[in-house]
N, CA, C and O of each residue as an XYZ file, in Angstrom:
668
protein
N       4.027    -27.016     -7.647
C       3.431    -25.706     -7.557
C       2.143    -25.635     -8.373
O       1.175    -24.945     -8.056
N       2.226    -26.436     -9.482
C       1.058    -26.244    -10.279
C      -0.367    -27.144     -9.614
O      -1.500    -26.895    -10.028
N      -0.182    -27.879     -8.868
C      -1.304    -28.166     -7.859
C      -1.891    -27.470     -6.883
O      -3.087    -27.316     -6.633
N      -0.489    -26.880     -6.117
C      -0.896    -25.598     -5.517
C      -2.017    -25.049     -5.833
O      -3.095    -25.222     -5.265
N      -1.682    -24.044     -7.190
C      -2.258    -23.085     -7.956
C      -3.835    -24.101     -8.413
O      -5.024    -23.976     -8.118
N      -3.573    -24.432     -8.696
C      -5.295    -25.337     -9.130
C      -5.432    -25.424     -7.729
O      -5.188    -24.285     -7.328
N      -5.708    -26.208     -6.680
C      -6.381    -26.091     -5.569
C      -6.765    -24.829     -5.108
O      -7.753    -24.793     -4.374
N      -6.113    -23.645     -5.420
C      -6.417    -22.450     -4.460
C      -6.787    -21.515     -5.850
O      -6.732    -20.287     -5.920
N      -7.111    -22.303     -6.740
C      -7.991    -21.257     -7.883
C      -7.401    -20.293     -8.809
O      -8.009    -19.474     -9.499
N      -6.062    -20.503     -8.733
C      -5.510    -19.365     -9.907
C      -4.273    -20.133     -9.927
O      -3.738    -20.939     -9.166
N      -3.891    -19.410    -11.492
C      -2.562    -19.709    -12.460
C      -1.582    -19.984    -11.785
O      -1.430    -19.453    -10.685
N      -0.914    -20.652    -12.159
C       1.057    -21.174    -11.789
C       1.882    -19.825    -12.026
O       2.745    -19.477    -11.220
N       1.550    -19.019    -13.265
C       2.439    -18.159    -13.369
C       2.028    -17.005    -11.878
O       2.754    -16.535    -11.002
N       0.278    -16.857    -12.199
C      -0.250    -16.107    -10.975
C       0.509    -16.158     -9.383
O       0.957    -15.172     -8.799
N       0.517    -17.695     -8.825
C       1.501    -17.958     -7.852
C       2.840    -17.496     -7.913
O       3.221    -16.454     -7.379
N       3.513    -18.229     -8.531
C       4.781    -17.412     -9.289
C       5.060    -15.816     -8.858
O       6.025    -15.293     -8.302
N       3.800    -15.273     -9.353
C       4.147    -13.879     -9.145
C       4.161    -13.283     -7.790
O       4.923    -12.421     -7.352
N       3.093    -13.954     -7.150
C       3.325    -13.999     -5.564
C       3.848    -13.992     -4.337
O       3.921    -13.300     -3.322
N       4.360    -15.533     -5.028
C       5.896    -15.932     -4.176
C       6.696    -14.881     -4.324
O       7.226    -14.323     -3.363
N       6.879    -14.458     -5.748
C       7.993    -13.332     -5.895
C       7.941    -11.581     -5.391
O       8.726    -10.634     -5.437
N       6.605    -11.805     -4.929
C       5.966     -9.777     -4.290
C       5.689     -9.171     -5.284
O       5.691     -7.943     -5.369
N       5.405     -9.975     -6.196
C       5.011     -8.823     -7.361
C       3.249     -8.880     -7.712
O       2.726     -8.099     -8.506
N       2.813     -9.494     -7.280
C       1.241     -9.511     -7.079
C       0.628    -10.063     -5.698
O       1.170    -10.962     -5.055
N      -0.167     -9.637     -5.443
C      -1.426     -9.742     -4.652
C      -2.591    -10.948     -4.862
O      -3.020    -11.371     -5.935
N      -2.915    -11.310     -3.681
C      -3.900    -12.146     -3.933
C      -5.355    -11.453     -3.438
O      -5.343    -10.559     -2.592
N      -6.519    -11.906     -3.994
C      -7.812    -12.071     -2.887
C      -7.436    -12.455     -1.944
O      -6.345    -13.017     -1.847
N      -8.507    -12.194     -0.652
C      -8.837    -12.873      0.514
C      -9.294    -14.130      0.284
O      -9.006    -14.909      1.192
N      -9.838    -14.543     -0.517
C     -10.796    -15.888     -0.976
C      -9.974    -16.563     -1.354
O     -10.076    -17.634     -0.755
N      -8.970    -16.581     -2.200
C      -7.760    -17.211     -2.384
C      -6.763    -17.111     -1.159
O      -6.340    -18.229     -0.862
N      -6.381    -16.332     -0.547
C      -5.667    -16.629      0.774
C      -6.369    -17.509      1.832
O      -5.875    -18.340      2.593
N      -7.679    -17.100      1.677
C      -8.198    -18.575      2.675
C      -8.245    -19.697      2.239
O      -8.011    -20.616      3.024
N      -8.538    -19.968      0.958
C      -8.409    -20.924      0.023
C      -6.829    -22.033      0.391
O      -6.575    -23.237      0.366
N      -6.168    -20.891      0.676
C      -4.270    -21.184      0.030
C      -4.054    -21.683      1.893
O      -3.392    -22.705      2.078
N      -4.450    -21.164      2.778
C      -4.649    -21.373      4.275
C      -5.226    -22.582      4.997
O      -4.923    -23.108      6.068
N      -6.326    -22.914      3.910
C      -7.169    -23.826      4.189
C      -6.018    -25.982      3.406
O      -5.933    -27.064      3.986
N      -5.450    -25.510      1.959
C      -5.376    -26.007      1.372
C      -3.477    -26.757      2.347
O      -2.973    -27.858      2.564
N      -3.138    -25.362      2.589
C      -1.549    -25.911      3.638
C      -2.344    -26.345      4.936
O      -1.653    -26.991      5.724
N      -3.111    -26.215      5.162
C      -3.702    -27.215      6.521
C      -3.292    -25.695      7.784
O      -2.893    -26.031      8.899
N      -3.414    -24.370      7.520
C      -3.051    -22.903      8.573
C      -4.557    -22.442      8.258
O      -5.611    -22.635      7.652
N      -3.841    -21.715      9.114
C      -5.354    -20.413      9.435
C      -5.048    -19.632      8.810
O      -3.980    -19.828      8.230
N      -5.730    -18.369      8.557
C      -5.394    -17.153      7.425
C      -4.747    -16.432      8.427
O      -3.936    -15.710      7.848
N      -4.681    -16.243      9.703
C      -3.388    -15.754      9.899
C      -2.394    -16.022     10.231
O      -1.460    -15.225     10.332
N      -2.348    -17.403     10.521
C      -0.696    -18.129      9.966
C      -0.085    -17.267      8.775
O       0.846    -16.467      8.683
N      -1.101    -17.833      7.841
C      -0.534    -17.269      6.345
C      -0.053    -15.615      6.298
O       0.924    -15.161      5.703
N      -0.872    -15.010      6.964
C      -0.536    -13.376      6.747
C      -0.245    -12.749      8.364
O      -0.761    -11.851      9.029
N       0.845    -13.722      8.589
C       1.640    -13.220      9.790
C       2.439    -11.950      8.762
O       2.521    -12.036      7.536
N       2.862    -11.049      9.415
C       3.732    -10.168      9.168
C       5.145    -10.386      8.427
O       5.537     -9.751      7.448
N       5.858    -11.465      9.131
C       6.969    -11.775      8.560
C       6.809    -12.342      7.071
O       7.672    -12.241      6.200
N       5.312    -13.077      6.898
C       5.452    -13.689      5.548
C       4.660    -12.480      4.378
O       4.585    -12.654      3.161
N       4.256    -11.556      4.961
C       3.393    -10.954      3.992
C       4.270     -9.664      3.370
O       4.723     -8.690      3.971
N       4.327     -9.936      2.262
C       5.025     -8.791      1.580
C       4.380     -7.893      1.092
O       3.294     -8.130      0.563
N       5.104     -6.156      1.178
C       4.067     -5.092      1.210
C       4.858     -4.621     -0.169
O       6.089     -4.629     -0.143
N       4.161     -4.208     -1.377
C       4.169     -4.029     -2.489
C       3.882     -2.211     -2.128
O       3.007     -1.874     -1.331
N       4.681     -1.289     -2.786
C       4.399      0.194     -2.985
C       3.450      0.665     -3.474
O       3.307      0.308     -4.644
N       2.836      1.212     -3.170
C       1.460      1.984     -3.437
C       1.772      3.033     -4.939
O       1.136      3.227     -5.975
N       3.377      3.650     -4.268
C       3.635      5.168     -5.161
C       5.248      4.927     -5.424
O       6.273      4.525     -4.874
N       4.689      5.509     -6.771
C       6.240      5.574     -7.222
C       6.196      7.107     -7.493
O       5.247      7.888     -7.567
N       8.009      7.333     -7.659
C       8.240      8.942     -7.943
C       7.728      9.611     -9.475
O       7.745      9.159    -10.619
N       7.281     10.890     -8.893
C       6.430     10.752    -10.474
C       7.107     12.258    -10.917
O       7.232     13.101    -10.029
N       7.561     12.591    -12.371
C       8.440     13.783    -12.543
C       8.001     14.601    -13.571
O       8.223     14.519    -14.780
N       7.144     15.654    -12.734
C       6.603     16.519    -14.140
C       7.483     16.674    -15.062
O       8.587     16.141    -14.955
N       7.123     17.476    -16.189
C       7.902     17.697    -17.462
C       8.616     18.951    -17.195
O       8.206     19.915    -16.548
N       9.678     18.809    -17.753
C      10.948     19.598    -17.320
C      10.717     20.913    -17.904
O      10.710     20.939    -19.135
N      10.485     22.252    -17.151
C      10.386     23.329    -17.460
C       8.587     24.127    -17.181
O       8.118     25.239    -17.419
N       8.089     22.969    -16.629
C       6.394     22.816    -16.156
C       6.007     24.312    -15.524
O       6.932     25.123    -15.574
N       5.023     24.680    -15.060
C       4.757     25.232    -13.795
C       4.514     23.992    -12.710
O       4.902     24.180    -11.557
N       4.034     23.036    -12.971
C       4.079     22.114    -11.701
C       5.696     22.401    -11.372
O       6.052     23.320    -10.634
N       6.712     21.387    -12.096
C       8.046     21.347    -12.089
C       8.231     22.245    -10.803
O       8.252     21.955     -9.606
N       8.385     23.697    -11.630
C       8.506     25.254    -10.566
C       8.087     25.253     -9.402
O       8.895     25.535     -8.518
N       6.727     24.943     -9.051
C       6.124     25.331     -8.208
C       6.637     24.333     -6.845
O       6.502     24.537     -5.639
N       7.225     23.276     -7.528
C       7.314     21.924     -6.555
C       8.808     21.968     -6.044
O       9.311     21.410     -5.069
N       9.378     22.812     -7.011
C      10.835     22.813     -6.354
C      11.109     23.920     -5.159
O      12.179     23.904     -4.552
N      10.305     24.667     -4.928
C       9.991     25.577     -4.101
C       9.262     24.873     -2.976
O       9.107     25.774     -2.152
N       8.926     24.179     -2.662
C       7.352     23.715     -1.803
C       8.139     22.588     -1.027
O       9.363     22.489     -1.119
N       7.325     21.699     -0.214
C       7.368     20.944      1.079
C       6.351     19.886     -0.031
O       6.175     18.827      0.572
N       5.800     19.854     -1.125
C       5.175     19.388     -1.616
C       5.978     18.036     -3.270
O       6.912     18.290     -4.031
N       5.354     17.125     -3.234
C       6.143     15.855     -4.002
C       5.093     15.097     -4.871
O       4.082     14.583     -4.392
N       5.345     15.079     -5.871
C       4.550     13.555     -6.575
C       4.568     12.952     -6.670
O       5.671     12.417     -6.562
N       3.314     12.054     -7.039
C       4.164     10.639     -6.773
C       3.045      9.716     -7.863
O       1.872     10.054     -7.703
N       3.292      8.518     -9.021
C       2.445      8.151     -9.351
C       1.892      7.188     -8.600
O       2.641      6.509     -7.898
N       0.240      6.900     -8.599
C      -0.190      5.294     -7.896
C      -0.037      4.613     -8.234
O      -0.227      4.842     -9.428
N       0.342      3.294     -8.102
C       0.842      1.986     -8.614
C      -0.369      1.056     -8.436
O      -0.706      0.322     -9.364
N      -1.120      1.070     -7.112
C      -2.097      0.108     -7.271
C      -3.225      0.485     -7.001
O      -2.996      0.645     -5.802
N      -4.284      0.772     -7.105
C      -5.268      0.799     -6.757
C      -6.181      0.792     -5.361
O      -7.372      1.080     -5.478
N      -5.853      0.593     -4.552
C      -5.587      0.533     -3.076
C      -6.618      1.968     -2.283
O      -7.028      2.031     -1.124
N      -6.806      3.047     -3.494
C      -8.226      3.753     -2.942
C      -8.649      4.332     -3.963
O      -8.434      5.471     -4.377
N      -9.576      3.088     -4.563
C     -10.402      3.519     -5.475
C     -11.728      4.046     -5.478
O     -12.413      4.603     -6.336
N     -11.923      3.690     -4.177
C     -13.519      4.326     -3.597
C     -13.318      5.440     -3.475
O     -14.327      6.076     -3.172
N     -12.266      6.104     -3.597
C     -11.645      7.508     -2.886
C     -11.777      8.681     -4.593
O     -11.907      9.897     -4.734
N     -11.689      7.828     -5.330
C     -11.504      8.278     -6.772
C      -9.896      8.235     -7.452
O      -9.706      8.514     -8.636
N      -8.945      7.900     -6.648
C      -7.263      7.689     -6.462
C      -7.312      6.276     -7.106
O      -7.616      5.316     -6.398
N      -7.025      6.116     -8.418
C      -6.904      5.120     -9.232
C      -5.481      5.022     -9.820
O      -4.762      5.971    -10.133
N      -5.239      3.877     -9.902
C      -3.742      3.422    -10.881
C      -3.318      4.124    -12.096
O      -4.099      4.179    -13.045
N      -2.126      4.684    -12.165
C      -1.693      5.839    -12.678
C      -2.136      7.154    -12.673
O      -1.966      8.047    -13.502
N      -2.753      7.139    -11.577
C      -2.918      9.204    -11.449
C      -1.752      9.663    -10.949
O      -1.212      9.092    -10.001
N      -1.369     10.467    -11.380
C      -0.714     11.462    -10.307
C      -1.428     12.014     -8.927
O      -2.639     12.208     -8.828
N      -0.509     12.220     -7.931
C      -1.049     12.817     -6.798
C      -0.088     14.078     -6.173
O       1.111     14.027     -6.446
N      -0.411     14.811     -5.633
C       0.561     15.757     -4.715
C       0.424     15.219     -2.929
O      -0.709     14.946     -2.533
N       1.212     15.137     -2.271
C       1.355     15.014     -1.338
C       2.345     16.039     -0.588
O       3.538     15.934     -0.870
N       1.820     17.371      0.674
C       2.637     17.758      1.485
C       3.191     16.607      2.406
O       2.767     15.774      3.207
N       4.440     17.050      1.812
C       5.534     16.299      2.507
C       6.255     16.536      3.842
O       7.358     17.079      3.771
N       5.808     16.222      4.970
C       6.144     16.575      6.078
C       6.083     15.727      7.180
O       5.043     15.109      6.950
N       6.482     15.341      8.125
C       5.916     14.023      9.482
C       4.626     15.118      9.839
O       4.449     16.335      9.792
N       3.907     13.991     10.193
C       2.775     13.872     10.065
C       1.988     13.350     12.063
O       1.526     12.267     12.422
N       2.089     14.128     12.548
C       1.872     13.843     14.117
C       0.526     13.190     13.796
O      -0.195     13.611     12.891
N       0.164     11.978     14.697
C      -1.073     11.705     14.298
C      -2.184     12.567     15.443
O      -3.372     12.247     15.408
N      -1.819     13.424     16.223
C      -2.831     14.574     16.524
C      -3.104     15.278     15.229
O      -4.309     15.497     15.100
N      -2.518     15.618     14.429
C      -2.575     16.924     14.011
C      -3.395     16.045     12.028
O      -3.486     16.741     11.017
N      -3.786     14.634     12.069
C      -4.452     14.013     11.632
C      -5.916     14.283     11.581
O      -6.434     14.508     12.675
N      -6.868     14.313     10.286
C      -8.558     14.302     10.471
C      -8.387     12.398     10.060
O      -7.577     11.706      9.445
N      -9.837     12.142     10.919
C     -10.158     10.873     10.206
C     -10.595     11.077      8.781
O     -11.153     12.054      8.281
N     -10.144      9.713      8.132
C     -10.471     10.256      6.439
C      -9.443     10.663      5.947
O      -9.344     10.475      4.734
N      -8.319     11.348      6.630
C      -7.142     11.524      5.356
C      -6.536     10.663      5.307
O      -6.159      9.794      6.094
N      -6.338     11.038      3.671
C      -4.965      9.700      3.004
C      -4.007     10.237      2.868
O      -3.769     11.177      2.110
N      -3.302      9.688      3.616
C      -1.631      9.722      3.913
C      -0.580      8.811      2.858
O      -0.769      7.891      2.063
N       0.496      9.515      3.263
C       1.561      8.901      2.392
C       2.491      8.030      3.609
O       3.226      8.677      4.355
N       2.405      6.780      3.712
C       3.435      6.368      5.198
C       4.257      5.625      4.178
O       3.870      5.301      3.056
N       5.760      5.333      4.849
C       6.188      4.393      4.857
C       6.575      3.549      5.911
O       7.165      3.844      6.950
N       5.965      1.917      5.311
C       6.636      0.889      5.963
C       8.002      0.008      6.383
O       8.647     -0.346      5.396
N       8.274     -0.197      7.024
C       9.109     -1.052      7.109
C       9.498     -2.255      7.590
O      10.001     -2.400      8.705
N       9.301     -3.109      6.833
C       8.803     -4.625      7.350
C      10.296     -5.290      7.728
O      11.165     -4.886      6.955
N      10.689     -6.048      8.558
C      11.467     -6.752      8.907
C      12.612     -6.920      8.289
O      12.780     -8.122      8.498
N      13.222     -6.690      7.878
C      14.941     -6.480      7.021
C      14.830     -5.512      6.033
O      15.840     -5.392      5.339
N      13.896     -4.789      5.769
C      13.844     -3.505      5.346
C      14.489     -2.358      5.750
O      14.105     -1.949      6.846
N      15.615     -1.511      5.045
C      15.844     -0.644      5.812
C      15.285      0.417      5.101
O      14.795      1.234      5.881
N      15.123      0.833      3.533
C      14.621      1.552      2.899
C      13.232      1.558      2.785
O      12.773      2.368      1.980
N      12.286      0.699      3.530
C      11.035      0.619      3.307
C      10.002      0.639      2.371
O      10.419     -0.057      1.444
N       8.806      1.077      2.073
C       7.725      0.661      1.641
C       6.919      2.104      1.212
O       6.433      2.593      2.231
N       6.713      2.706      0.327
C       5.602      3.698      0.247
C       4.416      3.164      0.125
O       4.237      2.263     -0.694
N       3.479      3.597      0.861
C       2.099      3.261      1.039
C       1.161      4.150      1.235
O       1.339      5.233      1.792
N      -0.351      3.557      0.587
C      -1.239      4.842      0.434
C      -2.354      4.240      0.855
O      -3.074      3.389      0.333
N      -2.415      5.123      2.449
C      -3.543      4.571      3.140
C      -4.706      5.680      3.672
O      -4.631      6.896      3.498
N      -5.636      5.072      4.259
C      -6.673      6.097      4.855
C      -6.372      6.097      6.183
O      -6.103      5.053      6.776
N      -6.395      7.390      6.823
C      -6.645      7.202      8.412
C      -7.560      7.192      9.030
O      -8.431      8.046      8.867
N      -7.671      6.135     10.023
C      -8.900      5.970     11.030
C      -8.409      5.980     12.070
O      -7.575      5.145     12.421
N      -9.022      7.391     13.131
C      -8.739      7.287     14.174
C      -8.671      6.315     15.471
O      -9.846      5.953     15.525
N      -8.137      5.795     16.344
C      -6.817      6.587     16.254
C      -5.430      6.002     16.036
O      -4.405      6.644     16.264
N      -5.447      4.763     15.588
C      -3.895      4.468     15.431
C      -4.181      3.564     13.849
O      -3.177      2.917     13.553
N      -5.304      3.418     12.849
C      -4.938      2.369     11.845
C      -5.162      2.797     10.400
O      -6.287      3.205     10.113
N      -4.174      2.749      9.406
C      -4.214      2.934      8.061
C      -4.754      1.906      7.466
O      -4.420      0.726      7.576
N      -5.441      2.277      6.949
C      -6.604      1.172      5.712
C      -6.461      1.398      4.111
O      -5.759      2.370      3.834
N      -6.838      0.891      3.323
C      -7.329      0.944      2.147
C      -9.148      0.806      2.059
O     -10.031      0.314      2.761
N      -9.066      1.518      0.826
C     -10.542      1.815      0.556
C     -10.651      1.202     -1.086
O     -10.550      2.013     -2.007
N     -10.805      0.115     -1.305
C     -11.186     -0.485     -2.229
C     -12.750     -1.679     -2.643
O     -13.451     -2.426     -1.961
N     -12.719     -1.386     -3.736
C     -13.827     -2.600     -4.155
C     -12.806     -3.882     -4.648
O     -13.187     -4.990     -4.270
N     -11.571     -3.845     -5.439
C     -10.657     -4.585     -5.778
C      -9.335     -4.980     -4.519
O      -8.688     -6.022     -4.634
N      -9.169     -4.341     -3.768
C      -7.887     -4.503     -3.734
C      -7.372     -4.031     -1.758
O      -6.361     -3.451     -1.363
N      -8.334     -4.480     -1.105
C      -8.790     -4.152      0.334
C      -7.142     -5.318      0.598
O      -6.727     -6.257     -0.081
N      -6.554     -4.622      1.977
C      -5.717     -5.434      2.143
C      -5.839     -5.389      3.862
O      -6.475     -4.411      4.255
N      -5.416     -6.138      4.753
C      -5.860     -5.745      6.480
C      -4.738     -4.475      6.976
O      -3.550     -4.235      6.763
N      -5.713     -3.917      7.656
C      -5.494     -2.702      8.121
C      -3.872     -2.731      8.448
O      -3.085     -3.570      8.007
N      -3.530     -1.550      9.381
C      -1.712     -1.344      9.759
C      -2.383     -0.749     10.923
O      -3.231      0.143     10.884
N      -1.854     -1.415     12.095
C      -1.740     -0.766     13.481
C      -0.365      0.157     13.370
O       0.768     -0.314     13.461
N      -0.737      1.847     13.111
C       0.447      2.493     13.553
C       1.387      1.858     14.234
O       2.366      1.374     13.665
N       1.200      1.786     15.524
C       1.918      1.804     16.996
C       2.388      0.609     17.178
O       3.034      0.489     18.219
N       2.217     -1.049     16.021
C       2.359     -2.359     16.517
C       3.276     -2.286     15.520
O       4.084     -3.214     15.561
N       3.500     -1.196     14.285
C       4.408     -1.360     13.173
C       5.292     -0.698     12.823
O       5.034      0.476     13.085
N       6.610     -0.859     12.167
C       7.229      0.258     11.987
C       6.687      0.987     10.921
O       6.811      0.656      9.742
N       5.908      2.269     11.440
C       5.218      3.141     10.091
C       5.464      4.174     10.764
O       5.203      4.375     11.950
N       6.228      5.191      9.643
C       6.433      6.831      9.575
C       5.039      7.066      8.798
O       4.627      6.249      7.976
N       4.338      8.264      9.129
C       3.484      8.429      8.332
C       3.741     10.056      7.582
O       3.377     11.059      8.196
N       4.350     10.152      6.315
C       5.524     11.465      5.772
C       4.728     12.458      5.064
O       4.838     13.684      5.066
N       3.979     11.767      4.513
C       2.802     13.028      3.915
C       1.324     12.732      3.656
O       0.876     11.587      3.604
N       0.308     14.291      3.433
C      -0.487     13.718      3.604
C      -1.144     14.661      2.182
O      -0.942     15.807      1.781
N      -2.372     13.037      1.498
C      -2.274     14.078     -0.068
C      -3.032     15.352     -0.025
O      -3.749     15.815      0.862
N      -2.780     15.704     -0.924
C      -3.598     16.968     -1.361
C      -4.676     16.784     -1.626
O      -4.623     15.554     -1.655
N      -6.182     17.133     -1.976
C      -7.367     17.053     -2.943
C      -8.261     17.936     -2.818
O      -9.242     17.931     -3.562
């Protein structure tokens, strides 16, 4: 493994973390890592092998808040960001966000909103929270300088798309 990792430009532990879904690579390193197993980059990031890491975790105002109040009443949820995934957007790692929580028809969608979907990749039954942009008319993106990952064909994937944020 540690040849691996030197041929395709980053750490053993870095790989490591990989293999395991707990980090992300560049594109430059996935072509790198594509080039180096003798595949194409989308061999490598076929669906079945690419693991989708959560965007949002549950996030719990302080007990007795007016957020708290206001949220236990509402169609509305928080959630913290975990990765960075729309930072062009100003939605950076550890903000809080509000998201109305509701299915989400993609008529009733503007291009430009960021949605809350979840995925569900192949033996998943609990799925994936994810925080994407919509582009009409069927694909969720990220908007990053760090952390761009390839788009989600709605309609080719299993994606609910459950809320859409606030701002």
């Amino acid at each position: 493994m540690s040849q691996l990792a030197e041929r395709i430009g980053i750490s053993e532990s870095h790989l490591s973390r990989v293999e395991a879904g707990l980090r992300g690579m560049h594109l430059s390193k996935i072509e790198a890592l594509a080039n180096t197993l003798g595949l194409t980059v989308g061999e490598v990031l076929t669906s079945e092998l690419m693991g989708y890491m959560p965007d949002l975790g549950p996030y719990t105002p302080p007990k007795g808040s007016a957020i708290e109040k206001a949220l236990t009443s509402s169609t509305q949820k928080m959630f913290k960001v975990l990765t960075g995934v729309m930072s062009e957007l100003d939605i950076t790692r550890g903000d809080p966000i509000i998201a109305e929580m509701k299915p989400m028809p993609l008529k009733t969608l503007k291009m430009g909103d960021v949605v809350v979907a979840r995925l569900f990749p192949k033996g998943s039954k609990d799925g994936v929270l994810l925080l994407r942009q919509y582009i009409s008319p069927n694909l969720l993106i990220t908007n990053s300088l760090e952390q761009n990952t390839l788009p989600l064909h709605i309609l080719k994937l299993k994606i609910e798309i459950i809320g859409c944020v606030l701002r």
